[in-house]
MIGU-151407 format. One record per residue (C-alpha): residue in three letters; y, x, z. Coordinates in nm, 4 decimals. Layout:
% residues N
<rec aa="Ala" Y="Y" X="X" Z="Z"/>
...
END
This chain:
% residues 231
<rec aa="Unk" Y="0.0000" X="0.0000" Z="0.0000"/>
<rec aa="Unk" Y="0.3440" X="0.1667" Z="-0.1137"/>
<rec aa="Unk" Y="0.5607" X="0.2637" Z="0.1762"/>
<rec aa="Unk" Y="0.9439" X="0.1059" Z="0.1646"/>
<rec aa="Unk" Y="1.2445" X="0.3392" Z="0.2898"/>
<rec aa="Unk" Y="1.4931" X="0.0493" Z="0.5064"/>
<rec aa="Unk" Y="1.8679" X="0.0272" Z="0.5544"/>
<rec aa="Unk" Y="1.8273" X="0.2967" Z="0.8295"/>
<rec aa="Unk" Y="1.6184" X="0.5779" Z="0.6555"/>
<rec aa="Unk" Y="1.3115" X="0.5182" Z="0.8832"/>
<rec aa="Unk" Y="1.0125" X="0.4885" Z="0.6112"/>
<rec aa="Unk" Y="0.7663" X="0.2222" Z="0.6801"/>
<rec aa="Unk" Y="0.4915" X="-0.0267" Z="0.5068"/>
<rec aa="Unk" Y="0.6784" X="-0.3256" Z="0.3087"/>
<rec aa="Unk" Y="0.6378" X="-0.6453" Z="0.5485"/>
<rec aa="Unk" Y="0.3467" X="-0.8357" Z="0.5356"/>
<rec aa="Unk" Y="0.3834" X="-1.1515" Z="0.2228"/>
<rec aa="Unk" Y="0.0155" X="-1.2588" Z="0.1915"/>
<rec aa="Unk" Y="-0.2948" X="-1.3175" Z="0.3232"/>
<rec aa="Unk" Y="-0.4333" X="-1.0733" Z="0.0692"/>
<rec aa="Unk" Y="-0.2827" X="-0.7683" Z="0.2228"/>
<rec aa="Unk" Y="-0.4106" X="-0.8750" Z="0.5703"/>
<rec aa="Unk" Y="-0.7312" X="-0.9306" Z="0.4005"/>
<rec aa="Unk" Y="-0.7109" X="-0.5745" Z="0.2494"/>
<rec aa="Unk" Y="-0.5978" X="-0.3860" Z="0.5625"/>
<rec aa="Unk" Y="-0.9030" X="-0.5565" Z="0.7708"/>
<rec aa="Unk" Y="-1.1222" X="-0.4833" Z="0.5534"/>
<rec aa="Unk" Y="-1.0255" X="-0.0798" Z="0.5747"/>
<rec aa="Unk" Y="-1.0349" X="-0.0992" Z="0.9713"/>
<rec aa="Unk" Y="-1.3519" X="-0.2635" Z="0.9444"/>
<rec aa="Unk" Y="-1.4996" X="0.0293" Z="0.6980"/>
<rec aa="Unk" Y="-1.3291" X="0.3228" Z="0.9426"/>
<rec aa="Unk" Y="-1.4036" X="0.1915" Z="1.2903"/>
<rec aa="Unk" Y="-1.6295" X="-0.1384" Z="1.2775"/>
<rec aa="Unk" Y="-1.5451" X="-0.4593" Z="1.3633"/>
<rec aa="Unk" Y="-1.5980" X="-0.4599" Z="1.7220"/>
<rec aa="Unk" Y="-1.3169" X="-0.2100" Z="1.7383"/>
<rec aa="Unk" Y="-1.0874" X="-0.4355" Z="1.5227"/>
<rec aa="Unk" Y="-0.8053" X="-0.6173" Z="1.7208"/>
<rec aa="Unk" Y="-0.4727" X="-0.7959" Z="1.5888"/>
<rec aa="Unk" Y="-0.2583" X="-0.5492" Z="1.8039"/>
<rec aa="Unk" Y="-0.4232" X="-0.2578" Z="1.5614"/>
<rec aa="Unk" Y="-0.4110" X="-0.4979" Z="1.2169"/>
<rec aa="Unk" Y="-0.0589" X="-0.4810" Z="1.3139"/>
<rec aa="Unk" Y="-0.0608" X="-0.1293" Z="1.3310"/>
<rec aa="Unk" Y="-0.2208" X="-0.0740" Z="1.0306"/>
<rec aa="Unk" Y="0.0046" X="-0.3144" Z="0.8517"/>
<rec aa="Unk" Y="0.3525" X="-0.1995" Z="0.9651"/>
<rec aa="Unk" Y="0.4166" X="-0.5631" Z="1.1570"/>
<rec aa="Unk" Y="0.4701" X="-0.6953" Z="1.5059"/>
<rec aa="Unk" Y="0.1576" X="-0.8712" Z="1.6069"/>
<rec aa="Unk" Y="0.3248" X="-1.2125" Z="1.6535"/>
<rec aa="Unk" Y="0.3678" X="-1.2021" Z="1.2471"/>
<rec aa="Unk" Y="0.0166" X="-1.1632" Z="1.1537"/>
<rec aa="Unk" Y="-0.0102" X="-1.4636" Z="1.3949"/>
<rec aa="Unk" Y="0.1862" X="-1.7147" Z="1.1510"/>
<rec aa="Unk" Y="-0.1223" X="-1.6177" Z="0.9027"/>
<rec aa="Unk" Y="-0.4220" X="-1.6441" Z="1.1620"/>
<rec aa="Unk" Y="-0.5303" X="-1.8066" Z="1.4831"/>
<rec aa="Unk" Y="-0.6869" X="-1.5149" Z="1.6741"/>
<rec aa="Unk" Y="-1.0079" X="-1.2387" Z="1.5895"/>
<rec aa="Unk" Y="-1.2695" X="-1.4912" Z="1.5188"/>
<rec aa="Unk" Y="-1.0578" X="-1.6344" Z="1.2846"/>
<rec aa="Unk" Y="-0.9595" X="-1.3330" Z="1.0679"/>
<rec aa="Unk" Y="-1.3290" X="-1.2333" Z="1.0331"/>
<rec aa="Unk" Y="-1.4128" X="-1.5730" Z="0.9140"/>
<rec aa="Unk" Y="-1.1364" X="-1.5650" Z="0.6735"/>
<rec aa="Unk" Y="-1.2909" X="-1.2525" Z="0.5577"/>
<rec aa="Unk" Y="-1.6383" X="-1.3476" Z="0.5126"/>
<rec aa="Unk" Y="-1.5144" X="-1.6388" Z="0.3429"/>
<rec aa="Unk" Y="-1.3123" X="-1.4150" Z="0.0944"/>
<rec aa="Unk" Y="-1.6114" X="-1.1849" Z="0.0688"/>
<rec aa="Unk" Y="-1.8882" X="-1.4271" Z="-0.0410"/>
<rec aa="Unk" Y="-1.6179" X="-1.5881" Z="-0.2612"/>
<rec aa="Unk" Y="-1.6121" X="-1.2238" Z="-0.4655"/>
<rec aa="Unk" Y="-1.9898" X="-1.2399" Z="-0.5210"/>
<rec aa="Unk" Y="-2.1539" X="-1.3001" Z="-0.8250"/>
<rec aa="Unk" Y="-2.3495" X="-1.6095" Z="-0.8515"/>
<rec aa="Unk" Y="-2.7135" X="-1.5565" Z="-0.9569"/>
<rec aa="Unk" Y="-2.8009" X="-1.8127" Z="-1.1973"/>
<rec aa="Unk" Y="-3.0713" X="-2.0609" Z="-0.9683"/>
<rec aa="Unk" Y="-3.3981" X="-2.1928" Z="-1.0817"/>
<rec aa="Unk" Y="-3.5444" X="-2.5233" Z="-1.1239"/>
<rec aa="Unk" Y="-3.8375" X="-2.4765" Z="-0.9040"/>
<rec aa="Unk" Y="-3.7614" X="-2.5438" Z="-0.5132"/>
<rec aa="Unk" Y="-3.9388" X="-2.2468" Z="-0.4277"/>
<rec aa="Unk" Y="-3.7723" X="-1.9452" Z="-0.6560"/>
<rec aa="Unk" Y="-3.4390" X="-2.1156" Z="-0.6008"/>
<rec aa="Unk" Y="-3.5018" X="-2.0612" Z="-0.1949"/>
<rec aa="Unk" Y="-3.6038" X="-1.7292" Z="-0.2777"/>
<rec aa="Unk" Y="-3.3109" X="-1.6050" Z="-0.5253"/>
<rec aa="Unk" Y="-3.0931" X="-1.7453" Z="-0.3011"/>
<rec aa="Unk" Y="-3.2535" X="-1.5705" Z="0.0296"/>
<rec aa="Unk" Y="-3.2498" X="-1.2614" Z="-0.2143"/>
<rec aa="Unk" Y="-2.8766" X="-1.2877" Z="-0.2630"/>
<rec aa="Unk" Y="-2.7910" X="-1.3378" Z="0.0637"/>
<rec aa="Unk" Y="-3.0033" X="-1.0511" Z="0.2108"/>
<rec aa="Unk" Y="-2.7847" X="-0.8601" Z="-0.0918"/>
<rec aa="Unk" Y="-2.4143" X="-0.9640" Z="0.0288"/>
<rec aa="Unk" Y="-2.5360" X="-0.8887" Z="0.4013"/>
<rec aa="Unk" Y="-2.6555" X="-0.5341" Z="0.2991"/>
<rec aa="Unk" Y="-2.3233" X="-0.4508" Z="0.1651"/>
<rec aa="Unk" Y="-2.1277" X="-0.5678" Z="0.5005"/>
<rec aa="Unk" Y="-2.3690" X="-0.5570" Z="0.7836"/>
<rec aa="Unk" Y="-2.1051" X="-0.5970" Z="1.0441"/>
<rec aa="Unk" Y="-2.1382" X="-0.9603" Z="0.8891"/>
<rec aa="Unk" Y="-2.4321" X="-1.0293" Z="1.0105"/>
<rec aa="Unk" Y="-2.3560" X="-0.9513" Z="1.3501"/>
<rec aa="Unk" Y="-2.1014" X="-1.1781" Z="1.3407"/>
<rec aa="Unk" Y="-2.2665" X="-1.4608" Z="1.2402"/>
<rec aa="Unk" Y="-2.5448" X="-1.4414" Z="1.4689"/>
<rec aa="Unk" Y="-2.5091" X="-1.7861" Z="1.5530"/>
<rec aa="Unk" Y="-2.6920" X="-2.1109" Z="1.4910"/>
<rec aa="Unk" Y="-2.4258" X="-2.3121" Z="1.4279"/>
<rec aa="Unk" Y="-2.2431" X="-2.0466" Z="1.1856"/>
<rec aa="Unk" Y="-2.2718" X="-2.2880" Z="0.9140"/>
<rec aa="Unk" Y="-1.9803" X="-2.5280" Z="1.0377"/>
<rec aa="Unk" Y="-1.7206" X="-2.2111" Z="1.0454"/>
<rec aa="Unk" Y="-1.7318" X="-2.0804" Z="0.6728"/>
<rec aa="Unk" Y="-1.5897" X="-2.3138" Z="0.3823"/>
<rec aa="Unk" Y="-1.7879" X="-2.5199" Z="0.1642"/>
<rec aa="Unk" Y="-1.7275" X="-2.2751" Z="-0.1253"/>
<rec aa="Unk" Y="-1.9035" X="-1.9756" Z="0.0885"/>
<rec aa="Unk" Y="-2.2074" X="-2.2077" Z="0.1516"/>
<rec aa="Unk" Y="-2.3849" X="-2.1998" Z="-0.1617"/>
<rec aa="Unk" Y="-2.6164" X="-1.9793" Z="-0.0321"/>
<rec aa="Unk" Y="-2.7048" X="-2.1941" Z="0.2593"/>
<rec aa="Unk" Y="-2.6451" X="-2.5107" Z="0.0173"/>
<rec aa="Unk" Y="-2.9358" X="-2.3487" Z="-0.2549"/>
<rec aa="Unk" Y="-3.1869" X="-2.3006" Z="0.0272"/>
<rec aa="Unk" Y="-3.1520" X="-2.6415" Z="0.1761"/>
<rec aa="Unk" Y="-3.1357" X="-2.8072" Z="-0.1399"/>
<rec aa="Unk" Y="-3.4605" X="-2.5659" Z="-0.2611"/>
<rec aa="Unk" Y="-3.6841" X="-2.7407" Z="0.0441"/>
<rec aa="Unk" Y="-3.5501" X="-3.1014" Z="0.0281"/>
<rec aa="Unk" Y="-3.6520" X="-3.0714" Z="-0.3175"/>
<rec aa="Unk" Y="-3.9796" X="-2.9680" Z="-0.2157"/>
<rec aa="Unk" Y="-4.0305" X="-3.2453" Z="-0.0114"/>
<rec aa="Unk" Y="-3.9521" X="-3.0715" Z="0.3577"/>
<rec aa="Unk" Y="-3.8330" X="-3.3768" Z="0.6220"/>
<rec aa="Unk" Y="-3.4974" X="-3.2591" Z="0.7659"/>
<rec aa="Unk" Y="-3.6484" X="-3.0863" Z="1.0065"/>
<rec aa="Unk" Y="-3.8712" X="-2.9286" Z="0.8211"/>
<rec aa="Unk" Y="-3.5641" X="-2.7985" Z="0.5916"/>
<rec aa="Unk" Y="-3.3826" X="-2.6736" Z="0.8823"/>
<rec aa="Unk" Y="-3.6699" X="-2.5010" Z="1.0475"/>
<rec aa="Unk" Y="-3.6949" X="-2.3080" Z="0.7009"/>
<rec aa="Unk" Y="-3.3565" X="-2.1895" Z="0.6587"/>
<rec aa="Unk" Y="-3.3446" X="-2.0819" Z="1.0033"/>
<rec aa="Unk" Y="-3.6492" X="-1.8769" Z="0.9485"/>
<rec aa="Unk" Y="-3.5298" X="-1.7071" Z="0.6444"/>
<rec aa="Unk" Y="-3.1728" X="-1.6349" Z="0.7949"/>
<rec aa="Unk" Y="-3.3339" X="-1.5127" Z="1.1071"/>
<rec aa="Unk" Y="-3.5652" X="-1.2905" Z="0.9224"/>
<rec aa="Unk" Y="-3.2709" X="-1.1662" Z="0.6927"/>
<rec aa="Unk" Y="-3.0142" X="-1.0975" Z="0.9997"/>
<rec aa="Unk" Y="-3.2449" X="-0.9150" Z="1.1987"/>
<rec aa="Unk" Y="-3.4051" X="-0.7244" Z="0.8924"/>
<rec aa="Unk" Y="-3.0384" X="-0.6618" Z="0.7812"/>
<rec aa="Unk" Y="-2.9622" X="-0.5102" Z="1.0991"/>
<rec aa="Unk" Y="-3.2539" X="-0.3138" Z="1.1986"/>
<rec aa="Unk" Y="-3.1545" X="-0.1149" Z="0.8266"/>
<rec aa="Unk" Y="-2.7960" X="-0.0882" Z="0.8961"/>
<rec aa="Unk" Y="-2.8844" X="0.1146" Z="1.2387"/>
<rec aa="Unk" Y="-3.1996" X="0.2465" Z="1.1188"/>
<rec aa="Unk" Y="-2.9731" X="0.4605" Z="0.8889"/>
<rec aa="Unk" Y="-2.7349" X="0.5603" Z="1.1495"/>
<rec aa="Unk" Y="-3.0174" X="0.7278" Z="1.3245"/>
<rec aa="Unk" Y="-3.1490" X="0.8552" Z="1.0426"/>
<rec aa="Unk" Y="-2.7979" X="1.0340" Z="0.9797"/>
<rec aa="Unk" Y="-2.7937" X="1.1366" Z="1.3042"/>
<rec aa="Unk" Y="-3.1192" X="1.3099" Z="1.2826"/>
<rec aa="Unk" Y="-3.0215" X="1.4501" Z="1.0108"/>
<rec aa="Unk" Y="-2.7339" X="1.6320" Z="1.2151"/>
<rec aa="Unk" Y="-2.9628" X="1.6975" Z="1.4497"/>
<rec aa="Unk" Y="-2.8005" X="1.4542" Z="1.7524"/>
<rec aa="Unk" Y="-3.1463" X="1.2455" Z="1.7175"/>
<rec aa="Unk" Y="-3.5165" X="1.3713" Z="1.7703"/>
<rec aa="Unk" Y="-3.7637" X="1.0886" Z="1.6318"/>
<rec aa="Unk" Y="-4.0813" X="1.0624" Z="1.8169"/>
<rec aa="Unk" Y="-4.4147" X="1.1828" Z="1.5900"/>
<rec aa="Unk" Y="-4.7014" X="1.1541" Z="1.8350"/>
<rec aa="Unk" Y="-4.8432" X="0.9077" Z="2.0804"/>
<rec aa="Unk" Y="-5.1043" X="0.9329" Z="2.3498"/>
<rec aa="Unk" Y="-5.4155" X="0.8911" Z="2.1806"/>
<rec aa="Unk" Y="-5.6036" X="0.7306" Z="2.5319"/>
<rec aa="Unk" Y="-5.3137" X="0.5022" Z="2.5916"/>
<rec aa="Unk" Y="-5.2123" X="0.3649" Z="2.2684"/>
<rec aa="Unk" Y="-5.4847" X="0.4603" Z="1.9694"/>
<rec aa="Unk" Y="-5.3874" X="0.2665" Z="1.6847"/>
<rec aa="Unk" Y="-4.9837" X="0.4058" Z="1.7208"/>
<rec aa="Unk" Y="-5.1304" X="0.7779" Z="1.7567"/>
<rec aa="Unk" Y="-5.3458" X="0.7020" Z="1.4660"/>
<rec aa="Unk" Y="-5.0499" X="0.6478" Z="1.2981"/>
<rec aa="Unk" Y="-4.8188" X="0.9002" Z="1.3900"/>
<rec aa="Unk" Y="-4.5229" X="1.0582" Z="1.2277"/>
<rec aa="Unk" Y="-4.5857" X="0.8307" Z="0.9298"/>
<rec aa="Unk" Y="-4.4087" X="0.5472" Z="1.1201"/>
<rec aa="Unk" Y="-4.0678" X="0.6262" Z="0.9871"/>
<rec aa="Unk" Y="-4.2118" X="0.6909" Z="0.6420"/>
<rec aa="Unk" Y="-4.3645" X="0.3400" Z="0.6276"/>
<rec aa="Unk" Y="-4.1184" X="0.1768" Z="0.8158"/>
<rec aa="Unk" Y="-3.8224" X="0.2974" Z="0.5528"/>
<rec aa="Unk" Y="-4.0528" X="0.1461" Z="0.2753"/>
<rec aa="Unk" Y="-3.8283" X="-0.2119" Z="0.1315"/>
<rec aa="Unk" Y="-4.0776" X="-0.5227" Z="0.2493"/>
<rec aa="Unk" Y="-3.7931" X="-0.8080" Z="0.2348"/>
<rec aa="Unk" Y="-3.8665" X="-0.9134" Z="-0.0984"/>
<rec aa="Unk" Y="-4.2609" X="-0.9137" Z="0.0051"/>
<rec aa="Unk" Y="-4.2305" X="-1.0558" Z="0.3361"/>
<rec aa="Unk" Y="-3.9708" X="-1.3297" Z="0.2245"/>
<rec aa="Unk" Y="-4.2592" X="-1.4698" Z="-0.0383"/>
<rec aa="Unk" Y="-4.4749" X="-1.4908" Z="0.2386"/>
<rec aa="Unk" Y="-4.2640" X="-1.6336" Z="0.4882"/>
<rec aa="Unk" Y="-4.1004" X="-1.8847" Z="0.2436"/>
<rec aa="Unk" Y="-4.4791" X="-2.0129" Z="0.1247"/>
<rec aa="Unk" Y="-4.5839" X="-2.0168" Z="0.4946"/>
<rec aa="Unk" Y="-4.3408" X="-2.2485" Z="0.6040"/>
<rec aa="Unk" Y="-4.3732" X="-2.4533" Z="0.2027"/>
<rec aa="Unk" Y="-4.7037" X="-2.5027" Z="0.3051"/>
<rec aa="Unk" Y="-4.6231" X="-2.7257" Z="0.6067"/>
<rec aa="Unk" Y="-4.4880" X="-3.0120" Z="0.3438"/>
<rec aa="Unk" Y="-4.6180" X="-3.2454" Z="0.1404"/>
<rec aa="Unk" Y="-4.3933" X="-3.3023" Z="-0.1328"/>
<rec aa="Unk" Y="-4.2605" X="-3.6370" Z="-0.0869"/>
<rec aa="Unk" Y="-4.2613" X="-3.8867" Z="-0.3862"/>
<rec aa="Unk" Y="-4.0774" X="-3.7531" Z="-0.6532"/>
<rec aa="Unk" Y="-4.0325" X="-3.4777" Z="-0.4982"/>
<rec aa="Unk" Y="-4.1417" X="-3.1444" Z="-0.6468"/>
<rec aa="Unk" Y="-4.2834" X="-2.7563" Z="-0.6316"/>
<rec aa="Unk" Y="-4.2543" X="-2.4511" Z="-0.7693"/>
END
């Protein structure tokens, strides 16, 4: 953002005009520090502004971020979705799990049930494809919910476990982190059998795998209603 000299010589940032920029400067805190270390008082900072002015453009933290998320899914490409119920669940789960990957501090915040009533409509399609992909298969309600929840659970947590996964592996790499290789044969056999290849196997990609097998497991429990249909 291009720096603006005012009527007193002091150089500064040019004052804040759109949501965009605060957008913009978030997102760069986010990428440096994380989002746990992100606070108005620092946007503010970062933007050249007294905190009460970012306030005529957001309600507090949890808004912001939802603003953000909102403006990030809204950037992502649309896959084009299949007929069938069960490869639209899927390409959508896929392209969910993809958008998370890029911004895991995304999926920490929305580690929350009830997520779903904070984002706009246009940032639901995701959630809107997955839903739509078991109704059509004939899932009651409940059935649908219990699926989504599933897969988002599944995603989150796999999404997560990768994002700090690498951090240790970087810090291994540096030498801060020593992984464990060997186990205690007469206490727990089938890790020692195992070994060092742990973190080999574990690093392997097994969404794609264990999202067919999850989303089948959970098809399986309905019997597509009348007109309803599978695939």
């Amino acid at each position: 953002m291009p720096r603006t000299t005012s009527a007193n010589g002091r150089t500064g940032r040019p004052p804040v005009t759109s949501r965009a920029q605060i957008l913009a400067a978030t997102r760069t805190l986010i990428d440096q520090d994380g989002w746990e270390k992100l606070t108005i008082r620092r946007l503010a900072a970062e933007l050249g502004v007294g905190a009460t002015t970012l306030y005529h453009h957001i309600r507090n933290k949890d808004d912001l971020l939802i603003l953000l998320l909102n403006d990030h899914i809204d950037r992502i490409e649309r896959p084009e979705l299949p007929a069938g119920p069960r490869e639209r669940i899927l390409t959508a789960a896929l392209a969910m799990h993809e958008a998370l990957s890029a911004w895991p501090w995304a999926a920490e915040v929305l580690t929350e049930d009830g997520f779903v009533g904070l984002l706009d409509e246009g940032a639901l399609w995701m959630v809107e494809a997955i839903v739509a992909g078991a109704d059509d298969h004939g899932c009651t309600p409940e059935q649908t919910v219990d699926l989504f929840r599933a897969v988002w659970y599944f995603t989150v947590g796999e999404v997560l476990v990768r994002a700090r996964s690498a951090h240790r592996r970087a810090e291994a790499a540096a030498g801060r982190v020593v992984f464990r290789e060997s186990f205690d044969a007469s206490r727990v056999p089938r890790l020692a059998a195992i070994g060092g290849r742990w973190a080999e196997l574990a690093a392997r990609d097994a969404y794609p795998e264990g999202l067919r097998i999850l989303v089948d497991g959970l098809l399986a429990r309905a019997v597509p209603a009348a007109g309803g249909t599978t695939g």
